[in-house]
C-alpha positions as CSV (number, residue, x, y, z in Angstrom):
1,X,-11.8,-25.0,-9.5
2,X,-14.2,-24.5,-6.3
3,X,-15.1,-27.7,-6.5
4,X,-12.0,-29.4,-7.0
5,X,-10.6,-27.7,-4.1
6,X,-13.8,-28.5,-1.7
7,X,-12.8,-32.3,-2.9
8,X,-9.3,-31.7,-2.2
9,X,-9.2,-29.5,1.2
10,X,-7.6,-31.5,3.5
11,X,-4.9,-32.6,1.4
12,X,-3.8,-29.2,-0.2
13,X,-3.7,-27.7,3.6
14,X,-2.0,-30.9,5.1
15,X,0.4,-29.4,1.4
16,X,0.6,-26.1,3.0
17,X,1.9,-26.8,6.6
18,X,-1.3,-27.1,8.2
19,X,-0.6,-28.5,11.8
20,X,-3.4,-30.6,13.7
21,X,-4.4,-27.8,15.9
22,X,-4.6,-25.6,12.8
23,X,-6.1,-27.9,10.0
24,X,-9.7,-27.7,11.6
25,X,-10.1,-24.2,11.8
26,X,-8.4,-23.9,8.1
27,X,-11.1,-26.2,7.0
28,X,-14.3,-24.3,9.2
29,X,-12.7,-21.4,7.1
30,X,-12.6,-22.5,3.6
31,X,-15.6,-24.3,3.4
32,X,-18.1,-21.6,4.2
33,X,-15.5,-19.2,1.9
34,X,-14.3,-21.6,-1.0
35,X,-18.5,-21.5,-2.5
36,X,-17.8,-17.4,-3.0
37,X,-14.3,-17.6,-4.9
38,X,-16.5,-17.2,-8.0
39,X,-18.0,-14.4,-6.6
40,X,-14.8,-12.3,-5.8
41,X,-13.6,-13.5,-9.3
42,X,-17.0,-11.8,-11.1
43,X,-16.0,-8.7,-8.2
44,X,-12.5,-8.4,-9.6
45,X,-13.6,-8.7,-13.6
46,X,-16.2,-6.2,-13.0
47,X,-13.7,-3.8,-11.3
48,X,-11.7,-3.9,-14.1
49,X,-14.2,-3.2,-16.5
50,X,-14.9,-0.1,-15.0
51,X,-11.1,1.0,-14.2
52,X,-10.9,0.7,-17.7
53,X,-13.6,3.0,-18.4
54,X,-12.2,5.3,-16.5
55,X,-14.8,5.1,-13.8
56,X,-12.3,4.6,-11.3
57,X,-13.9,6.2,-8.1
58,X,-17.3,3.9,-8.4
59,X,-14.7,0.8,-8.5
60,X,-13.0,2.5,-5.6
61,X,-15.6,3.5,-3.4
62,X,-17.4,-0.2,-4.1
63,X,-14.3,-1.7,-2.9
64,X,-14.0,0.2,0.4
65,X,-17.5,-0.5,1.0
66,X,-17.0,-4.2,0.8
67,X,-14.1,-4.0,3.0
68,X,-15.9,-1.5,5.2
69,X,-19.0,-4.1,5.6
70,X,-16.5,-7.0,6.3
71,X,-14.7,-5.5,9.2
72,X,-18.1,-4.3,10.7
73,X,-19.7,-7.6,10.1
74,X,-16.6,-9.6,11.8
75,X,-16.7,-8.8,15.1
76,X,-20.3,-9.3,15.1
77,X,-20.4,-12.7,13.8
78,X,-17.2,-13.9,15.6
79,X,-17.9,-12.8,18.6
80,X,-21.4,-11.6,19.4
81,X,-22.9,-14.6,17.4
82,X,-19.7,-16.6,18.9
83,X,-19.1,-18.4,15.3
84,X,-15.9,-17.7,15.1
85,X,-13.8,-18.8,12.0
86,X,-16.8,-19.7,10.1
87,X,-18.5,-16.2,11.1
88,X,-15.0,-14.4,9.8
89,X,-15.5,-16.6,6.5
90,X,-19.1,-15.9,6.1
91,X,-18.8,-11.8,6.8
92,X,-16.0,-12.3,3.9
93,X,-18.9,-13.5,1.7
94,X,-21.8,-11.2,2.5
95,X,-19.4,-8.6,1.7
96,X,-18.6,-10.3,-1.7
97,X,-22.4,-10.3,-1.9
98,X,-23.0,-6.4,-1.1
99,X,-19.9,-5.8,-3.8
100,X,-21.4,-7.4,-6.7
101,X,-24.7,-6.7,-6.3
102,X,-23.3,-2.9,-6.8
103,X,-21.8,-3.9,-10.0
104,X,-24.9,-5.6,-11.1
105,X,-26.4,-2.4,-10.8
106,X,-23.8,-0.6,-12.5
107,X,-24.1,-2.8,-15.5
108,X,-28.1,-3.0,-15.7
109,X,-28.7,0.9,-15.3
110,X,-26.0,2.0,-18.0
111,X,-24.3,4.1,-15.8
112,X,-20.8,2.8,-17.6
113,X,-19.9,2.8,-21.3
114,X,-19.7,-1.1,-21.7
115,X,-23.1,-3.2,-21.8
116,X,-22.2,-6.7,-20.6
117,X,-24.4,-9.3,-22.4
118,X,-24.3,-12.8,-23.0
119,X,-24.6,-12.3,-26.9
120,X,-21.5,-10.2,-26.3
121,X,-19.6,-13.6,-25.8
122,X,-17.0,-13.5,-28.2
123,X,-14.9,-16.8,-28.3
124,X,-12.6,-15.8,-31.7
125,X,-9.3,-17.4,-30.8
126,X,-7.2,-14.2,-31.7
127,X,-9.1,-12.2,-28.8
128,X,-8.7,-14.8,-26.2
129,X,-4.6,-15.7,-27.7
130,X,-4.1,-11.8,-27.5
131,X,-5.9,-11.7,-23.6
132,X,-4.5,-15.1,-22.9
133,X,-0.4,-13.6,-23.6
134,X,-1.3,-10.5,-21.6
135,X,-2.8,-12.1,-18.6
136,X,-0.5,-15.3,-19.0
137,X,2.3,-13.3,-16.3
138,X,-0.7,-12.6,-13.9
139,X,-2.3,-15.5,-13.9
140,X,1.2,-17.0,-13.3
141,X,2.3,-15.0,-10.8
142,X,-0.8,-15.7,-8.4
143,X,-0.1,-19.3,-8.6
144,X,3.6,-18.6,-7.5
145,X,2.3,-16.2,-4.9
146,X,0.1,-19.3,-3.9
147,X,3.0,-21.5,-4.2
148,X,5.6,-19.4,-2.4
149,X,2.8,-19.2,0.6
150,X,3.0,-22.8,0.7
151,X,6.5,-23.6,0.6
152,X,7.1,-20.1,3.2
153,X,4.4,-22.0,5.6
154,X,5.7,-25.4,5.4
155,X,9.2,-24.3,6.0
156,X,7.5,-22.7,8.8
157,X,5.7,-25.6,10.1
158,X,9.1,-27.4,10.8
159,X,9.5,-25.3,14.1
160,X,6.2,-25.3,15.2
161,X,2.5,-23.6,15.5
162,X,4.0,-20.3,17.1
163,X,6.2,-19.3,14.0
164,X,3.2,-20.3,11.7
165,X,1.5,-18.1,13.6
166,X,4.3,-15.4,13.3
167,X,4.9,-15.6,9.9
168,X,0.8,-15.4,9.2
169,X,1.4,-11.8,11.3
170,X,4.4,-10.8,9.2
171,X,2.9,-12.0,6.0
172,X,-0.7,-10.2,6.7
173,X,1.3,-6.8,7.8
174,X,3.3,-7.2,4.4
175,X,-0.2,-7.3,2.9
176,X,-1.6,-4.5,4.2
177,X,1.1,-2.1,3.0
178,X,1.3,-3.6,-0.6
179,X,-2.4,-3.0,-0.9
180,X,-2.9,0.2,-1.6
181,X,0.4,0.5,-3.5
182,X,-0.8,-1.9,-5.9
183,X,-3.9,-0.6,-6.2
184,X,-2.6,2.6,-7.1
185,X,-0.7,0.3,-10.0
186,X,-3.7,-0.6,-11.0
187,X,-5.1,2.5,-11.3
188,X,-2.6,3.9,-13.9
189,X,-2.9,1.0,-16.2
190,X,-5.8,2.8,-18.2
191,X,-3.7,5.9,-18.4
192,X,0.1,4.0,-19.7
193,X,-2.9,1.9,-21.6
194,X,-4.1,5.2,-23.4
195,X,-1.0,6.8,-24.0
196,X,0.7,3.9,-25.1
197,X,-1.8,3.1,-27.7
198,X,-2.1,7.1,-29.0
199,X,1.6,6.3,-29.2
200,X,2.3,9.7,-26.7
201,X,5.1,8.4,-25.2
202,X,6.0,12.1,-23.5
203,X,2.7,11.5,-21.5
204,X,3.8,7.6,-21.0
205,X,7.2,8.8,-19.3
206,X,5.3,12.0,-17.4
207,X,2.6,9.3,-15.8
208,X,5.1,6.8,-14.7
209,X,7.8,9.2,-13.3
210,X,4.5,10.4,-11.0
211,X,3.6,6.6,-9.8
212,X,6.6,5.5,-9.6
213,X,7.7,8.5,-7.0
214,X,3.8,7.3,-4.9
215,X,4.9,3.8,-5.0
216,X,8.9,4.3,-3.7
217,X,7.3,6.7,-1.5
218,X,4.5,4.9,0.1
219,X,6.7,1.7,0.3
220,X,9.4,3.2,1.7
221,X,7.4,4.6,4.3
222,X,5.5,1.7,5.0
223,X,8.7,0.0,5.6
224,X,9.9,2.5,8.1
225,X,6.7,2.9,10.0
226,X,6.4,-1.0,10.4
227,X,10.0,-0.9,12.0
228,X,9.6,1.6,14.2
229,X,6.1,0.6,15.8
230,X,6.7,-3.2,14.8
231,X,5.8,-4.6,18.4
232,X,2.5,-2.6,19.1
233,X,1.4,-3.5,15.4
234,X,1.8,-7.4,16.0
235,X,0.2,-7.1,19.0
236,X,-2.7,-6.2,17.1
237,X,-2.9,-10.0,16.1
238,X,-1.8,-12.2,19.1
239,X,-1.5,-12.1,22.9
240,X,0.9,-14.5,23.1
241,X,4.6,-13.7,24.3
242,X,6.2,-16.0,22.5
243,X,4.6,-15.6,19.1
244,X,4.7,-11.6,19.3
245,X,8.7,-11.9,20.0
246,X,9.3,-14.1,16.8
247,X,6.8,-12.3,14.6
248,X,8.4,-8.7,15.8
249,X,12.0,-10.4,14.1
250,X,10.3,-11.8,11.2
251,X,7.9,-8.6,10.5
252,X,11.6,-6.8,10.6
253,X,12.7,-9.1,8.3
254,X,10.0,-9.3,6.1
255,X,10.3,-5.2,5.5
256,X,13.8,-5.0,5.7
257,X,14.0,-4.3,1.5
258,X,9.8,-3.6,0.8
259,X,10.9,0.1,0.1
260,X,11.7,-1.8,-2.9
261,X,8.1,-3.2,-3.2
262,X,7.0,0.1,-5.1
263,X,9.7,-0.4,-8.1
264,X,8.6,-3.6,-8.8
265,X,5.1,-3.7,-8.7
266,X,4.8,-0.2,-10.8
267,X,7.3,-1.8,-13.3
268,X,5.2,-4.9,-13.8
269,X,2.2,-2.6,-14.2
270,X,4.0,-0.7,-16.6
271,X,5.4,-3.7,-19.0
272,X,1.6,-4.9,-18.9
273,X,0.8,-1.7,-20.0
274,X,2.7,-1.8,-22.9
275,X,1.9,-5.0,-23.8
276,X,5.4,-6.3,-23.2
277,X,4.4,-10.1,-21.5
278,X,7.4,-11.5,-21.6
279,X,9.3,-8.6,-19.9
280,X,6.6,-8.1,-17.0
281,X,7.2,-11.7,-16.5
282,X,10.8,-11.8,-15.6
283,X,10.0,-9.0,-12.9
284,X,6.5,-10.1,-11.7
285,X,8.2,-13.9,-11.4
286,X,11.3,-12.6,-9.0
287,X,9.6,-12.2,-6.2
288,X,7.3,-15.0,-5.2
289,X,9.4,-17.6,-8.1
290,X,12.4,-18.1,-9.2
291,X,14.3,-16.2,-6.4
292,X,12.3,-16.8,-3.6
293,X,11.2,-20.7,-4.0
294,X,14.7,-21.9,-4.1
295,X,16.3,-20.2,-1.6
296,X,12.8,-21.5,1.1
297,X,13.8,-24.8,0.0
298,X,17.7,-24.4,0.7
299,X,18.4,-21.8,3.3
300,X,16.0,-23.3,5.9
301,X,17.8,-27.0,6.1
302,X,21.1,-25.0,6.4
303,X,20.3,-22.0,9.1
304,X,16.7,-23.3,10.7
305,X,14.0,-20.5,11.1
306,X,16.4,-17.4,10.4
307,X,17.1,-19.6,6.4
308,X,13.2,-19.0,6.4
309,X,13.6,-15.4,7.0
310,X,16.1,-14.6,4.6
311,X,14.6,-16.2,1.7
312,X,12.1,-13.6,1.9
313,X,14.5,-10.8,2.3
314,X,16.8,-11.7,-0.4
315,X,13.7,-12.3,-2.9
316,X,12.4,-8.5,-1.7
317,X,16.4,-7.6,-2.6
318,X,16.8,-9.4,-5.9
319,X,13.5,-8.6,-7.2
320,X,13.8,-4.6,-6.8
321,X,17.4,-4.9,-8.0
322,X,16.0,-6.5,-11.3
323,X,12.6,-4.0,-11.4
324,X,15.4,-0.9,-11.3
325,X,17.6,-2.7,-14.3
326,X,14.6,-3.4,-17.0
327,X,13.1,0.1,-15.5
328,X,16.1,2.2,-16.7
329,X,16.6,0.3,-20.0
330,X,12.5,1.4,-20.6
331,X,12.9,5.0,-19.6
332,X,15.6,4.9,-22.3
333,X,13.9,3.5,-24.6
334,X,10.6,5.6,-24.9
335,X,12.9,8.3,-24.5
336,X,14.9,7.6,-27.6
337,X,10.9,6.2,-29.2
338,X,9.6,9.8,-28.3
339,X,12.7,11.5,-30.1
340,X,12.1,9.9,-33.2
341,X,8.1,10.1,-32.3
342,X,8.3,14.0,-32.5
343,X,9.7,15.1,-36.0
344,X,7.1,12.8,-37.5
345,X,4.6,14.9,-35.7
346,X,5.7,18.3,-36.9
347,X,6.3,17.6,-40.2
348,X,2.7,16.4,-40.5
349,X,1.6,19.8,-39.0
C-alpha cells in the first residue's frame, strides 16, 4: 500500500482538494512520512497485543513517549534546522522509530505473556475468517474516515485555500478531543472482552455503565470548553484574520453535537467486544459514511460553505441518536441474558 500510494501521490491529493499552493507542501509531507506507515502499523499491532495482555500502562506510557518526542523534535527540525514540512514529517517518523524499538524490547526480553515468532504464523483460514469478520467494521470505517476527509476537503476547496485551512483547524481540534476518549474505548475492550467470554454479564453491564459515564463526560466537556475558548484555541494554528474568523464558525460547528462523540464510540467498542460485527458496523459507519458522505455531496451545491458545515453536524446528530437506540436495546438485553444467566449459577452451587 506504501508503495502504491508513493506512485499515486499527486493524483490522490489533486482527489482530496489539494490546491496548487497546497499540493507541494502535501507532497514534501508524505514522501518523507508515507516510507514509515508500516512502522505505525507494527506500533499499533504491538499496542494491541499488549492492551490485550493487560499491560495497559507499558502501551500507554510508550505512546506518550512517542508523542512526547514528536512535539520536542518538531520545533527543532522545523524551525531551528529550518526544514519545515519535511522536518514535521521526519520528527513524525523518529518518533515511530523510538515507539517500536520499545516494543521490540518488550517482545525480546519476555516482559509480556505472548512470544511473537515467525513460526507462530498461523494462516488456518478459520483464524483469519473469525479476525477478518471482527476487524471487517474497522478496517472499514478508516477508509470512510479517509473518504469522508476527502469529500469534507474537496467540498472545502470549492471556496478557497483559507476554508481548507479552517476546516484542517476544526478537523485537528475535533481530533484532539476524540483522542483520549477513544483511547479510553480501547482500553476497556480487554475487560467487556473478558467478561463477555466468562459469560459475567453483571460485570459486562457494571464496566460499561462506568465508560460510558467517562466518555459522555469527557465529550461533553470537551464540547463546551472548545466553545467557550474557541477563538484563542484556533489561534493556536493560524495568524491569519480571515482563516481564524471561519475556522472559529466551523470549530463551533464541528462540536455543536460531539458531546454525542462519547456514545458512539464506546458503543462501537462495546459491539466489538461482544463480537457483534454487524451491529458495530451500523454505528461505527454513521458518522464518517452513510450519513455524513451524502449530505457533503448535497448540502454544499445547495447552501455553499455553511452545506459543508452542516453535513458534519447533522452526521455528529444522527450518529449519536443511532449509538443511544442499539445502546438501550443492549443494556436490555444482557440484562434480560444475566437473569436467566443467574439461576443456572446457583443451582450448580
Amino acid at each position: 500500500m506504501t508503495v502504491g500510494l508513493l506512485l499515486g501521490l499527486r493524483g490522490i491529493f489533486v482527489a482530496l482538494g489539494a490546491s496548487p499552493t497546497i499540493l507541494p507542501i502535501a507532497l514534501d509531507y508524505a514522501t518523507i512520512l508515507l516510507p514509515g506507515s508500516t512502522l505505525m502499523l507494527l506500533n499499533i499491532v504491538s499496542g494491541f497485543i499488549a492492551r490485550a495482555e493487560g499491560n495497559t500502562r507499558f502501551s500507554m506510557w510508550t505512546m506518550l513517549s512517542a508523542f512526547i518526542l514528536n512535539a520536542l523534535l518538531d520545533p527543532i527540525f522545523i524551525f531551528l534546522l529550518d526544514l519545515g514540512v519535511r522536518g514535521a514529517a521526519l520528527a513524525t517518523l523518529l518518533s515511530q522509530i523510538a515507539a517500536i524499538s520499545l516494543y521490540i524490547g518488550y517482545f525480546t526480553k519476555g516482559w509480556g505473556t505472548v512470544f511473537v515468532r515467525i513460526s507462530q504464523v498461523s494462516l488456518r483460514v478459520d483464524r483469519i475468517r473469525e479476525l477478518a469478520f471482527i476487524g471487517a467494521p474497522a478496517t472499514a470505517t478508516s477508509i470512510l474516515s479517509a473518504l469522508a476527509g476527502m469529500f469534507l476537503y474537496g467540498a472545502a476547496a470549492r471556496f478557497g485555500d483559507e476554508f481548507v485551512a479552517a476546516v484542517g483547524i476544526a478537523v485537528r481540534i475535533l481530533t484532539i478531543g476524540a483522542l483520549p476518549i477513544t483511547g479510553f474505548c480501547i482500553g476497556s475492550q480487554a475487560v467487556l472482552g473478558f467478561g463477555w467470554g466468562a459469560r459475567d454479564l453483571a460485570r459486562v453491564l457494571r464496566v460499561a455503565k462506568f465508560m460510558l459515564s467517562i466518555t459522555v463526560a469527557l465529550s461533553f466537556a470537551y464540547s463546551t470548553a472548545v466553545m467557550l475558548f474557541v477563538r484563542p484555541l484556533v489561534r493556536l494554528f493560524s495568524d491569519s484574520d480571515k482563516v481564524t474568523e471561519i475556522a472559529v464558525s466551523t470549530c463551533i460547528i464541528f462540536h455543536l453535537f460531539f458531546g454525542l462523540f462519547g456514545i458512539q464510540c464506546f458503543v462501537t467498542t462495546m459491539l466489538q467486544s461482544l463480537g457483534r460485527a454487524r451491529l458495530s458496523a451500523v454505528v461505527s459507519f454513521a458518522r464518517h459514511g452513510y450519513l455524513f458522505i451524502p449530505a457533503v455531496l448535497l448540502f454544499p451545491v445547495i447552501s455553499g460553505f455553511s452545506g459543508v458545515l452542516a453535513s458534519q453536524a447533522i452526521a455528529e446528530l444522527g450518529a449519536g441518536m443511532i449509538a443511544l437506540f442499539v445502546m438501550f436495546r443492549q443494556f436490555a438485553e444482557l440484562r434480560q441474558a444475566d437473569r436467566h444467566i443467574q439461576p443456572g449459577i446457583e443451582s450448580a452451587l
